[in-house]
N, C-alpha and C positions, 0 to 999 in steps of 0.2 A: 835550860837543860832540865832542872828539877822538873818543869812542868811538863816538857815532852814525856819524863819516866814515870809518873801521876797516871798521865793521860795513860800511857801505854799498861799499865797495871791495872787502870780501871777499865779500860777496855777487852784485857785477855781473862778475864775470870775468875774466879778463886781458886780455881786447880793451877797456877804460878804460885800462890801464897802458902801453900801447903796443908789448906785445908779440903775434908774430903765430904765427902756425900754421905752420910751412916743411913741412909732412906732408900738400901740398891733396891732393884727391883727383881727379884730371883723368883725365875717359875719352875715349877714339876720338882719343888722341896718337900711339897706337903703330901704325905701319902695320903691313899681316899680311905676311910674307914666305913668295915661292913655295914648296911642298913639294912634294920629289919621292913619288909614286907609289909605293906598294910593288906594287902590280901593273903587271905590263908590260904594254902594247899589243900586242896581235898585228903583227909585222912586217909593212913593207910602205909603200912611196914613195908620197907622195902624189900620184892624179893631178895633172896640167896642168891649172889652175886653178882647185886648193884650194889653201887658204893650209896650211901644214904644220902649228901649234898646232892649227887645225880639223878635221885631219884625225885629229892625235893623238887628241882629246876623239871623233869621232867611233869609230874605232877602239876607245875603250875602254868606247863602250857597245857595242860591236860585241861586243866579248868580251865583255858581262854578257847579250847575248843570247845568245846561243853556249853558254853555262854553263846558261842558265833552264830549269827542267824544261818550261815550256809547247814548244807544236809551233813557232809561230811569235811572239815575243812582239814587241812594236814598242818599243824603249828609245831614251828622248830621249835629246838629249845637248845642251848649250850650253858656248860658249866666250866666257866674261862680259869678257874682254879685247879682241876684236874684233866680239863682237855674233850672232857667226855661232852658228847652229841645223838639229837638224834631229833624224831617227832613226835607228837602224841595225836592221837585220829580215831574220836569216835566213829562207831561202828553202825551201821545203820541207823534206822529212826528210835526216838525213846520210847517204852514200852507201857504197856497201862501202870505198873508201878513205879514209874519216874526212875526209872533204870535205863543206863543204855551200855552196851557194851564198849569196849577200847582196845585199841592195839596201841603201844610204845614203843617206839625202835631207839635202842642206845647203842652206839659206837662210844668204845672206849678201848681201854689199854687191852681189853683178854679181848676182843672183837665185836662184833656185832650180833645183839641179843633182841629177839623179840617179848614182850610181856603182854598175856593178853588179860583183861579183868572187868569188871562189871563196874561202873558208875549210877551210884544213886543218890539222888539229890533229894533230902527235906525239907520240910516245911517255911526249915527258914532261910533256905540257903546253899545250905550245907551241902559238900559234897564228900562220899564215904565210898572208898573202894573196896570192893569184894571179889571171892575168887580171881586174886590174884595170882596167876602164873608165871614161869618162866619158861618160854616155848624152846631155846635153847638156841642153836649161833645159827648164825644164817654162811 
């Protein structure tokens, strides 16, 4: 009899004996914390009545369009923190001063705004926006 109770103890586990697991395995505990960008944003203020995070995120697909070998290519962009969307789409070909023009469309909370402005790229890289506007809602 002891031995059939042995047997059957060592066969059911340690969860009979009372002891427990301290090693659980618990997912979606750890929140993600923000990372900074290794690439920069092209500079440049955000207009009067973009929120600035939305501008940042728009800007930086601004720069992946600006980089694209297509003529004019349309890159979304969202900013999953306040909701706001839209694209960024250079404007025809670059000019003899490595400029080229842009349109930005952002949907967000007050509606949908156009921004149109100049991109010019220097020597090293860099990208700087100029006459930036706010075309107003669509």
């Amino acid at each position: 009899m002891a031995t059939a109770c042995l047997l059957t103890l060592a066969l059911s586990g340690c969860g009979t004996l009372g002891l427990r697991d301290d090693d659980l395995l618990v997912t979606g505990s750890i929140k993600p914390l923000p990372v900074s960008l290794a690439v920069a944003a092209p500079e440049g203020a955000p207009p009067a009545g973009i929120a600035a995070g939305d501008w940042t995120q728009a800007k930086l697909a601004l720069d992946t369009a600006l980089s694209a070998k297509e003529e004019a290519p349309s890159i979304p962009w969202e900013n999953k923190a306040t909701g706001a969307h839209g694209t960024a789409t250079p404007l025809g070909a670059p000019k003899d001063n490595k400029c080229r023009d842009f349109r930005i469309g952002v949907v967000d909370k007050g509606g949908e705004h156009w921004v149109q402005g100049e991109a010019c790229r220097d020597g090293k890289g860099l990208v700087t926006l100029g006459q930036v506007r706010l075309l107003g809602q669509a």
